[in-house]
Jmol script that loads the backbone (N, CA, C; Angstrom):
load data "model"
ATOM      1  N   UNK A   1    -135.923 -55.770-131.581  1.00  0.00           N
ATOM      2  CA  UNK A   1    -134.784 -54.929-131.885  1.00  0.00           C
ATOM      3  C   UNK A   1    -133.858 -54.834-130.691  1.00  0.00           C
ATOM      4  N   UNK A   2    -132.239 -54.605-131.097  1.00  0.00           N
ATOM      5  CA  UNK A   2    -131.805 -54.706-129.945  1.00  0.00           C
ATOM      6  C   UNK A   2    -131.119 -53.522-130.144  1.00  0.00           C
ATOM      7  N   UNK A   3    -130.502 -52.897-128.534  1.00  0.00           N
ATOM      8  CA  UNK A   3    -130.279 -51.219-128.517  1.00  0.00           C
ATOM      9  C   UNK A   3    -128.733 -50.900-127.859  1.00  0.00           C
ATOM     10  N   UNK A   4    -128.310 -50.578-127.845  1.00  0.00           N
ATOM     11  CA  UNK A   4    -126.824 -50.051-127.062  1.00  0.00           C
ATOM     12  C   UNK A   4    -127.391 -49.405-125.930  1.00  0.00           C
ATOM     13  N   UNK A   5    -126.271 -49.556-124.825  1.00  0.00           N
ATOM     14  CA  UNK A   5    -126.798 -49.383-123.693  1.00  0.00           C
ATOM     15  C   UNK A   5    -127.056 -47.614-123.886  1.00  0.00           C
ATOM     16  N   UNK A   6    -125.864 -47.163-124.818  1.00  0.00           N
ATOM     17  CA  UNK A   6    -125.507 -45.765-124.940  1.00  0.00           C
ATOM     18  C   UNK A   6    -127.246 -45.128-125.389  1.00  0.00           C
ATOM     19  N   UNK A   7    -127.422 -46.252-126.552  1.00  0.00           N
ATOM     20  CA  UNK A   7    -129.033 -45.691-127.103  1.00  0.00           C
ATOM     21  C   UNK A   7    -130.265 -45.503-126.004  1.00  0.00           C
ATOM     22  N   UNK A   8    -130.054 -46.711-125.230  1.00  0.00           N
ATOM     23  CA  UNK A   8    -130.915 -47.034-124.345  1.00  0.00           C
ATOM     24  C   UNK A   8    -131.187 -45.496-123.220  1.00  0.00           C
ATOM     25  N   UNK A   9    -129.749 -44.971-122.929  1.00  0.00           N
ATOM     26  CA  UNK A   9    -129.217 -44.303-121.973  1.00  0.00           C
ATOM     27  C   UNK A   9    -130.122 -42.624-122.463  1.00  0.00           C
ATOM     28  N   UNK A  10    -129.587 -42.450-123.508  1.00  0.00           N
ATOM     29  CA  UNK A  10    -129.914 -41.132-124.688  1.00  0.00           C
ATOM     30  C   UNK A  10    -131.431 -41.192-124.575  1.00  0.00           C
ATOM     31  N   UNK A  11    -132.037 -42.288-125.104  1.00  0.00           N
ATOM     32  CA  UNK A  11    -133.716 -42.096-125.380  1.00  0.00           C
ATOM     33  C   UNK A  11    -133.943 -41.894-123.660  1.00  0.00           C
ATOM     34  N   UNK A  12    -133.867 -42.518-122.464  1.00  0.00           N
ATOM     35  CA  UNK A  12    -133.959 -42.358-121.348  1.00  0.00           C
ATOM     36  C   UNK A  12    -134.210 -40.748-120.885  1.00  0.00           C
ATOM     37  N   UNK A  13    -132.783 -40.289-120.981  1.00  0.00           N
ATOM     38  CA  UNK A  13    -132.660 -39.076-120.744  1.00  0.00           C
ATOM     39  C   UNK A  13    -133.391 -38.012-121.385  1.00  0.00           C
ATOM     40  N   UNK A  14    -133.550 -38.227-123.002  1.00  0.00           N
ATOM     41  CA  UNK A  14    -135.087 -37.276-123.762  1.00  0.00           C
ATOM     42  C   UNK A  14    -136.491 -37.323-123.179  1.00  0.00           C
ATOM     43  N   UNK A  15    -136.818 -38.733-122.547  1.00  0.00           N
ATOM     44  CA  UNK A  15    -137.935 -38.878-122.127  1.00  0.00           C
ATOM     45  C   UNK A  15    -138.070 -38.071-121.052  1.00  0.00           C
ATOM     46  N   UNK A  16    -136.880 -38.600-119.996  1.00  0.00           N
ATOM     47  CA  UNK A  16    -137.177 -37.683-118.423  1.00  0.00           C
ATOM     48  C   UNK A  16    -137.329 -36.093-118.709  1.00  0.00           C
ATOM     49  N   UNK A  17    -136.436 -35.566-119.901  1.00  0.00           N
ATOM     50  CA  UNK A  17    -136.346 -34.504-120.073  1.00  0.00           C
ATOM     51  C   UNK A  17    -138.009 -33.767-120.699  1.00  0.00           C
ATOM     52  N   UNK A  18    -138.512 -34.161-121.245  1.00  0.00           N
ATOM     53  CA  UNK A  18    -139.993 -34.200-122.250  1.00  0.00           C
ATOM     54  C   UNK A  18    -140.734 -34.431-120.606  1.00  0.00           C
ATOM     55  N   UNK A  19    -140.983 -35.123-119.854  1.00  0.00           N
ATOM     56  CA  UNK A  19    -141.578 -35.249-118.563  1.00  0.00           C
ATOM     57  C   UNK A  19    -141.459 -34.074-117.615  1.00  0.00           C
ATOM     58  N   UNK A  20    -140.097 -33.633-117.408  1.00  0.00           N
ATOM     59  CA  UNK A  20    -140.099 -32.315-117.058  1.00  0.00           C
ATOM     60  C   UNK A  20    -140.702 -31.445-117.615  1.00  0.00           C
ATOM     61  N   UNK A  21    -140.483 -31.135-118.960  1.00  0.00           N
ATOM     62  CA  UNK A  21    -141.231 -30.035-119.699  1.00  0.00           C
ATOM     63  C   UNK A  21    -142.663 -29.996-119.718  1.00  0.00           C
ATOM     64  N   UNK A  22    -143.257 -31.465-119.483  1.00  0.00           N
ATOM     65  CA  UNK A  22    -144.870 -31.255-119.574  1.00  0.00           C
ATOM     66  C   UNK A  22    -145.548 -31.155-118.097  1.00  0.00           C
ATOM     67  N   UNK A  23    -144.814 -31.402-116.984  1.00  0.00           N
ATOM     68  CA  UNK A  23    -145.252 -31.020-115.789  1.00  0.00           C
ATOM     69  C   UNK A  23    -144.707 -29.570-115.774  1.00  0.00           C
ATOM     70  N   UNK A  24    -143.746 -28.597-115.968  1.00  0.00           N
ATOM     71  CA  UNK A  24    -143.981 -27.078-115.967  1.00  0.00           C
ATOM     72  C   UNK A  24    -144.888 -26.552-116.893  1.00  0.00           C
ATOM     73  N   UNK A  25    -145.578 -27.435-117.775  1.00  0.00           N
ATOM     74  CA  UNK A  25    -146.467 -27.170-118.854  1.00  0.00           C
ATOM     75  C   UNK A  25    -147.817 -27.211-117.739  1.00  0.00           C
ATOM     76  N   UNK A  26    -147.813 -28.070-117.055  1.00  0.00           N
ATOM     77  CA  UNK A  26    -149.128 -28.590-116.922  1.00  0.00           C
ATOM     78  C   UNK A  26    -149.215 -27.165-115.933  1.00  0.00           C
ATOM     79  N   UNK A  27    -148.337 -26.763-114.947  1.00  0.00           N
ATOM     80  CA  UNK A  27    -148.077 -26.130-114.123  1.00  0.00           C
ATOM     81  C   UNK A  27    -148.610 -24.463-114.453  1.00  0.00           C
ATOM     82  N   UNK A  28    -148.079 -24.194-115.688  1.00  0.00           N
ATOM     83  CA  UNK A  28    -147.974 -23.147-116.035  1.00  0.00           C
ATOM     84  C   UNK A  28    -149.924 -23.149-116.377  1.00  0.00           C
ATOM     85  N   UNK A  29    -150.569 -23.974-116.761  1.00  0.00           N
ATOM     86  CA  UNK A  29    -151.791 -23.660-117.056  1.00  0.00           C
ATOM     87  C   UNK A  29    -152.585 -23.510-115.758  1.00  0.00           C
ATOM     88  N   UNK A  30    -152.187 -24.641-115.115  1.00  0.00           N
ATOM     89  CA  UNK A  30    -152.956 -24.088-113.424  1.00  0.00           C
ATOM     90  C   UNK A  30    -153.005 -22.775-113.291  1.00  0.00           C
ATOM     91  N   UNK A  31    -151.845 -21.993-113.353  1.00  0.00           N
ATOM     92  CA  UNK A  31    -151.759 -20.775-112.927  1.00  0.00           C
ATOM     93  C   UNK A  31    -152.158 -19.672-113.676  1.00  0.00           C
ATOM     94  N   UNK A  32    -152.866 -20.462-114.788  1.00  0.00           N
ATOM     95  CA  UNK A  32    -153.615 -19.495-115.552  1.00  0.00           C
ATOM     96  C   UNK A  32    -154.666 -18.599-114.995  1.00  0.00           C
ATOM     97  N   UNK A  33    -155.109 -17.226-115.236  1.00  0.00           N
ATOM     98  CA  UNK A  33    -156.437 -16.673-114.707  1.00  0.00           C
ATOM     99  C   UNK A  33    -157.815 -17.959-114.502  1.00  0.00           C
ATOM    100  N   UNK A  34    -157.710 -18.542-115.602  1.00  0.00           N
ATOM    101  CA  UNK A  34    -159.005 -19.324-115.439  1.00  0.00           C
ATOM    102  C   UNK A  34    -158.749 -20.186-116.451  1.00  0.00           C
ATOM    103  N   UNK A  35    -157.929 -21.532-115.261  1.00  0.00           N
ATOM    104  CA  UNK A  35    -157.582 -22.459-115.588  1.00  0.00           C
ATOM    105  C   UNK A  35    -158.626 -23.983-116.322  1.00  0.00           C
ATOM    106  N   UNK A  36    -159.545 -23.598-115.532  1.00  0.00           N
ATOM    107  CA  UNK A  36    -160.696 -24.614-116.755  1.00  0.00           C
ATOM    108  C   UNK A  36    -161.006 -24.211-118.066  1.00  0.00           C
ATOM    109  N   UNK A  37    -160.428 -23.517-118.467  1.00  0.00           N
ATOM    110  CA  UNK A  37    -160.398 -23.778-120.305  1.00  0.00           C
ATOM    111  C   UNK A  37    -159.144 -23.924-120.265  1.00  0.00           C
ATOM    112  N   UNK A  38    -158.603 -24.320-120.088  1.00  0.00           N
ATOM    113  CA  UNK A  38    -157.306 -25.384-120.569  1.00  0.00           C
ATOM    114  C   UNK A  38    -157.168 -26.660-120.331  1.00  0.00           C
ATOM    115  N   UNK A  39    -158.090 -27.157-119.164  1.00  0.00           N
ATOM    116  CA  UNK A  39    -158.701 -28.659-118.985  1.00  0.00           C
ATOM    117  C   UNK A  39    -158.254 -29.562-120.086  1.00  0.00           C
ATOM    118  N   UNK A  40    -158.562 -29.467-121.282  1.00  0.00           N
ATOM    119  CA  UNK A  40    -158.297 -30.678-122.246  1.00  0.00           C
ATOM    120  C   UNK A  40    -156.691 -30.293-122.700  1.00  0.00           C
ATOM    121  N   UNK A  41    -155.873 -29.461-122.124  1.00  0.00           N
ATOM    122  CA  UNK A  41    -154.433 -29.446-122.437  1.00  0.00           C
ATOM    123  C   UNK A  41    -154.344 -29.916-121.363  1.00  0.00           C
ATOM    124  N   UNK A  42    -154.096 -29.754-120.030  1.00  0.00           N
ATOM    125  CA  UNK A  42    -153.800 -30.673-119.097  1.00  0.00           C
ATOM    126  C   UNK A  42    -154.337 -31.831-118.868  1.00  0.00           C
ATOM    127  N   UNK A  43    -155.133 -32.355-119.590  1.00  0.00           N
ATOM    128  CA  UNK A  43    -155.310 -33.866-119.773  1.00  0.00           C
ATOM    129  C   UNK A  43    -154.477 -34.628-120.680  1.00  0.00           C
ATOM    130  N   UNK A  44    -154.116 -33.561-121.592  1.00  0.00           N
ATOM    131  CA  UNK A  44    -153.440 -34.533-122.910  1.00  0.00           C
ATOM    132  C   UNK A  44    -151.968 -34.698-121.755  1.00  0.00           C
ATOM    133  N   UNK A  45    -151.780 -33.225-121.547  1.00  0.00           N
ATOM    134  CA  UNK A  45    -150.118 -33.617-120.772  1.00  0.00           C
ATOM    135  C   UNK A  45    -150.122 -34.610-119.917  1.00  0.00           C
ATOM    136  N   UNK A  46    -151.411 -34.507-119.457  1.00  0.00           N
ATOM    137  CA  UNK A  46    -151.569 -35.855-118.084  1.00  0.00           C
ATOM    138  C   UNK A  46    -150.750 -36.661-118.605  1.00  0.00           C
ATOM    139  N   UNK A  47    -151.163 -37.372-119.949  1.00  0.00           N
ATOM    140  CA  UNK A  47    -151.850 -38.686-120.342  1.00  0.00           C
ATOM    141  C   UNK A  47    -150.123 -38.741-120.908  1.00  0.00           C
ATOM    142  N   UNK A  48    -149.580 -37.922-121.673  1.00  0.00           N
ATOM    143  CA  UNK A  48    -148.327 -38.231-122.035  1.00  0.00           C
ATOM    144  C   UNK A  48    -147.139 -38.017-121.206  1.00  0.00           C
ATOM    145  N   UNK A  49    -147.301 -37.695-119.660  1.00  0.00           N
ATOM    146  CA  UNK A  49    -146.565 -38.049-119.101  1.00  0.00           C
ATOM    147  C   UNK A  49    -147.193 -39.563-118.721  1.00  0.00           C
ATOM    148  N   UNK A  50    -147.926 -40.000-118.507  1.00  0.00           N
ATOM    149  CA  UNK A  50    -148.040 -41.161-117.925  1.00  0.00           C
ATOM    150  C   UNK A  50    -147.560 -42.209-119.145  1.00  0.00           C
ATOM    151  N   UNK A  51    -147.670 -41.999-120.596  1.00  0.00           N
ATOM    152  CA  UNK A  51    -147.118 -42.639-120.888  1.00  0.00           C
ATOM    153  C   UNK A  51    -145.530 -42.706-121.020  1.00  0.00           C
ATOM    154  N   UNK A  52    -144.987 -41.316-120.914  1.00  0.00           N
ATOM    155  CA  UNK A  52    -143.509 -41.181-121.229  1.00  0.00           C
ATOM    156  C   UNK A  52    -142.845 -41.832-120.064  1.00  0.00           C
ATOM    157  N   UNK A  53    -143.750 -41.943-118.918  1.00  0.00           N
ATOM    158  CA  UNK A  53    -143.570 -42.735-117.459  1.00  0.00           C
ATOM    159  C   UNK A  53    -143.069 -44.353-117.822  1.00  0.00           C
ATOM    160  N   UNK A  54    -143.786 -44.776-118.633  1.00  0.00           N
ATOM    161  CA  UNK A  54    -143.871 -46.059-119.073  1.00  0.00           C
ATOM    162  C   UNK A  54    -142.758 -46.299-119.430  1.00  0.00           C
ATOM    163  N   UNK A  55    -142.366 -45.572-120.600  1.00  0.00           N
ATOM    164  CA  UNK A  55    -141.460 -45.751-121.669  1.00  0.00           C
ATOM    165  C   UNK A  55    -140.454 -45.662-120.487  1.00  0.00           C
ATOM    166  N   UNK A  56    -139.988 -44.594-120.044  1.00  0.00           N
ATOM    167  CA  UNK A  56    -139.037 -44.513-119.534  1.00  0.00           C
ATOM    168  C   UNK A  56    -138.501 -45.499-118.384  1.00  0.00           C
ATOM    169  N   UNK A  57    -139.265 -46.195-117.818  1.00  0.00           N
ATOM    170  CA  UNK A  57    -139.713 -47.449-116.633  1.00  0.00           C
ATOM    171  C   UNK A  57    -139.038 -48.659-117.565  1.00  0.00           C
ATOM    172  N   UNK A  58    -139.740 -48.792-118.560  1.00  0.00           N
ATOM    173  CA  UNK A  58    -139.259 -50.204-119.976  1.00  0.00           C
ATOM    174  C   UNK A  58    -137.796 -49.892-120.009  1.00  0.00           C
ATOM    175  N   UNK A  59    -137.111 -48.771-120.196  1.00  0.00           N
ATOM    176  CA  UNK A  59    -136.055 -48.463-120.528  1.00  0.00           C
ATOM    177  C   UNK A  59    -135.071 -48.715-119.600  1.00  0.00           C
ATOM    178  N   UNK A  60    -135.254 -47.923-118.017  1.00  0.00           N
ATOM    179  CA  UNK A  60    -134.735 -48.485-116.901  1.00  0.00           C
ATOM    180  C   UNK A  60    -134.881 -49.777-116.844  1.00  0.00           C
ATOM    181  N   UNK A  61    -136.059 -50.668-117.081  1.00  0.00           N
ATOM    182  CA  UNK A  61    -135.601 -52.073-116.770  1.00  0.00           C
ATOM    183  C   UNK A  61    -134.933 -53.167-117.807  1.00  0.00           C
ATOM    184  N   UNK A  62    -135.204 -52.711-118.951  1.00  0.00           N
ATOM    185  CA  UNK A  62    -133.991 -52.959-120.378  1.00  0.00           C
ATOM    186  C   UNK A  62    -132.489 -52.605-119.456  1.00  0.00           C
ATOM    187  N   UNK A  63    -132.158 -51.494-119.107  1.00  0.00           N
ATOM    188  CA  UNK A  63    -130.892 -51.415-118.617  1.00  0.00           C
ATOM    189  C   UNK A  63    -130.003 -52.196-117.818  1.00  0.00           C
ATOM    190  N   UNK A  64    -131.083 -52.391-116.661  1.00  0.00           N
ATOM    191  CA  UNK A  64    -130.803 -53.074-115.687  1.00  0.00           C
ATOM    192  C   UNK A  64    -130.521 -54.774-115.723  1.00  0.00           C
ATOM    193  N   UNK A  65    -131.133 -54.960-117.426  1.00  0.00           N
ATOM    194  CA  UNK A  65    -130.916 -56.261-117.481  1.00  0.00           C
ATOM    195  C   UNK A  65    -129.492 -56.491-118.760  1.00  0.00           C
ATOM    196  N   UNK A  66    -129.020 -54.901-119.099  1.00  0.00           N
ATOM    197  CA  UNK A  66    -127.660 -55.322-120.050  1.00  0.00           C
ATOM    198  C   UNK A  66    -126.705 -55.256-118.769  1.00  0.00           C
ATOM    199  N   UNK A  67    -127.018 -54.266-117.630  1.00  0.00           N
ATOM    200  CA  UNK A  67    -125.622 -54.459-116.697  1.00  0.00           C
ATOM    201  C   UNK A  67    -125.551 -55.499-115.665  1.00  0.00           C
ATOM    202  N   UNK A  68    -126.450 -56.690-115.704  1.00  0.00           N
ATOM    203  CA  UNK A  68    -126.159 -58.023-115.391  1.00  0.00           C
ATOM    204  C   UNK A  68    -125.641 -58.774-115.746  1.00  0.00           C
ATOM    205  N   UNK A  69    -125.682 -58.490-117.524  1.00  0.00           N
ATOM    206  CA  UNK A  69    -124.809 -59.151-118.629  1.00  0.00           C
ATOM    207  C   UNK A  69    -123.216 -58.901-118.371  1.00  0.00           C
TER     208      UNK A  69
END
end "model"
wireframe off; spacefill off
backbone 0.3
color backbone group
């Protein structure tokens, strides 16, 4: 599939934005009274920032190869 840089740009910016939100997520449970029962929520956030990391990495380098064009 192919994307507009504009699309490319938009999904970019939701992702970084969703990445922010799950590191003050992850944040906010640390600082819970007693943060090991929330262990398996800060794993899931782990895990979907590391993938929203991805996505967003694919996306930067999709970009970088329409403004060579």
């Amino acid at each position: 599939m192919s994307y507009s840089k504009k699309e490319l740009m938009e999904a970019k910016r939701q992702i970084d934005a969703t990445i922010y939100k799950l590191k003050a997520t992850i944040k906010t449970f640390e600082k819970k009274e007693k943060p090991e029962r929330y262990k398996s929520q800060i794993t899931l956030a782990n895990r979907r920032i590391q993938a929203f990391s991805i996505a967003s990495d694919l996306i930067e380098q999709e970009l970088t190869k329409l403004s060579r064009h």
